[in-house]
C-alpha positions, 0 to 999 in steps of 0.5 A: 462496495460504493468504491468499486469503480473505476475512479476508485481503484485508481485513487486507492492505487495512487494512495498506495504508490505515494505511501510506497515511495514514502517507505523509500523501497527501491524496486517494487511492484503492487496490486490493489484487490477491492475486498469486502471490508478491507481492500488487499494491497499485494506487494512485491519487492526486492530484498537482499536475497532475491524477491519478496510478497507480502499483503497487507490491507486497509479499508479504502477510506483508509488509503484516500485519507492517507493522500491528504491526511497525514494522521492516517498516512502515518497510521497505514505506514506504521502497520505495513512497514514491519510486513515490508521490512526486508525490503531494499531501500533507496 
């Protein structure tokens, strides 16, 4: 994996936090798992009724380009969104 270093996992955790705060959750915590072929995103976030997990995945050129691009911002927000959708919102 060329992006198992340092340096890469905290591009990848950067590119997640932006897009969570762009999905506007209110309470969250995450994690990035550097897997073969698609990187693991666990999320956990406040609901309604208490707490929810939920992982979705996106390959790590994935997630950078969603920093700047915001073709591929808009794409990992339209597939994450339905699996974080009982999610509390600002």
């Amino acid at each position: 994996m060329p992006y198992l270093t340092v340096a890469g996992l905290a591009q990848a955790k950067a590119a997640v936090d932006a897009l969570l705060e762009d999905l506007g959750l209110s309470a969250y915590v995450f994690a990035v798992e550097p897997r073969e072929g698609a990187w693991a995103v666990i999320v956990e976030c406040a609901t309604e009724s208490g707490w929810q997990r939920a992982e979705v995945q996106a390959s790590h050129e994935l997630l950078v380009a969603g920093l700047g691009d915001s073709e591929a911002r808009d794409a990992l927000l339209a597939q994450w969104r339905p699996h974080l959708a009982a999610c509390k919102a600002d």
